[in-house]
FIMARTI-37088 format. One record per residue (C-alpha): y, x, z. Coordinates in steps of 0.05 Angstrom, whole numbers, padded with zeros to 5 digits, always signed. Each point is the difference from the previous one (the first is absolute). Last residue first. Example, Ala and Ser with C-alpha at 12.3 -4.5 7.8 and 13.67 -1.06 7.14 Angstrom:
<pts>
-00021+00273+00143 -00069-00027+00013 
</pts>
This chain:
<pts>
-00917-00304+00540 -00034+00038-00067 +00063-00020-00047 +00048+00034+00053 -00041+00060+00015 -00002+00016-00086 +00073-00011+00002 +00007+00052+00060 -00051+00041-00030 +00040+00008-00063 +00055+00005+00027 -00024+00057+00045 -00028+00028-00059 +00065+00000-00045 +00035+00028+00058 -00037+00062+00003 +00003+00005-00074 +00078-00012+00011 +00011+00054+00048 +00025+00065-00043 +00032-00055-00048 +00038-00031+00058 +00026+00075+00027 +00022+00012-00074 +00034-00056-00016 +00038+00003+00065 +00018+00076-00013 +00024-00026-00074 +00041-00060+00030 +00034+00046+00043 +00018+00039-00061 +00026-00049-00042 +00042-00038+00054 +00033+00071+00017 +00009+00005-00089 +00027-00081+00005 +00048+00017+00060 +00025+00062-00029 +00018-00032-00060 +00030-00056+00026 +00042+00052+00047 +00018+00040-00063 +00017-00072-00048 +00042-00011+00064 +00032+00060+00003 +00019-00001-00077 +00028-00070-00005 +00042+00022+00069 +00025+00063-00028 +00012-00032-00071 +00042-00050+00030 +00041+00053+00041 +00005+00032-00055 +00022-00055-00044 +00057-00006+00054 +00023+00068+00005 +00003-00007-00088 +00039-00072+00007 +00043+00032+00070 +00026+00064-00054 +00019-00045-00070 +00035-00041+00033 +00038+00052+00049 +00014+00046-00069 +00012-00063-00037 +00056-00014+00052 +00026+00070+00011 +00010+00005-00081 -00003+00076-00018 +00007+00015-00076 -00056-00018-00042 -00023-00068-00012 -00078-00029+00016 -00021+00042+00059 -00078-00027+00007 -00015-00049+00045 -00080+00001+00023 -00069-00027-00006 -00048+00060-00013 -00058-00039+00017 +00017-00013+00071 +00052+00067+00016 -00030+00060+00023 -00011+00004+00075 -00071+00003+00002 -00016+00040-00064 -00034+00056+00029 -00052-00058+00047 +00004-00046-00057 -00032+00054-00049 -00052+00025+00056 -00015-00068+00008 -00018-00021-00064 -00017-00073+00017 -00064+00002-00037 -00006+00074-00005 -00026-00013+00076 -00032-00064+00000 -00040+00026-00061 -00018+00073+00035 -00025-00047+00070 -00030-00046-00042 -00043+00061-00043 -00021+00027+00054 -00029-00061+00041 -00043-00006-00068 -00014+00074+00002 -00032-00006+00080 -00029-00059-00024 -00041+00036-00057 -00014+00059+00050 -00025-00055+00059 -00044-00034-00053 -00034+00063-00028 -00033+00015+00074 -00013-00047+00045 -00001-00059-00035 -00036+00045-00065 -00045+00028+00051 -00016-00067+00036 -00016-00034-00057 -00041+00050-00032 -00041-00001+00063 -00004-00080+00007 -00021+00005-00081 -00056+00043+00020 -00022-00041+00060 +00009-00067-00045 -00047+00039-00049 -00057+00010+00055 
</pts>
């Protein structure tokens, strides 16, 4: 009589609780992965330069040769900084698309795991008997 009690609690809180408390779980990945690499920051700051890595004008007056220098080291570190920043995007959007396929995966097997507990179970228990 108590395992039929503790088989109904069971099955409410697996059916029940558990799917809320993995739904916030899955949640909070998806909102880490996401402040994690910042992507609305690196999305308006694309073409900025890598860490603010650049040539400043050091005399006044106009020099054509520092002015060149000083103008492909700045187009450069932008370019840098636009391919460190689209990769840490694409990263990101790979690990928050991982994220969220592994959360509908998660929660198809925990909708079928007692199911597959039993069949285990039997299987095992089939295998000993034979």
């Amino acid at each position: 009589m108590i395992f039929v009690t503790i088989l109904g609690q069971y099955i409410v809180w697996h059916y029940g609780r558990a799917y809320a408390d993995i739904f916030g779980v899955w949640r909070n990945f998806l909102w880490f992965f996401y402040h994690l690499f910042s992507l609305p920051t690196l999305t308006m700051t694309l073409f900025d330069r890598w860490r603010r890595l650049g040539e400043e004008k050091k005399h006044s007056g106009f020099n054509p040769g520092e002015y060149l220098s000083t103008f492909l080291v700045n187009i450069i570190m932008r370019c840098v900084g636009f391919l460190m920043k689209a990769t840490l995007i694409i990263i990101g959007m790979c690990a928050i698309v991982v994220t969220f396929f592994a959360g509908i995966i998660l929660f198809c097997v925990w909708t079928l795991m007692p199911v597959l507990i039993s069949v285990l179970f039997g299987g095992g228990l089939f295998l000993i008997i034979s």
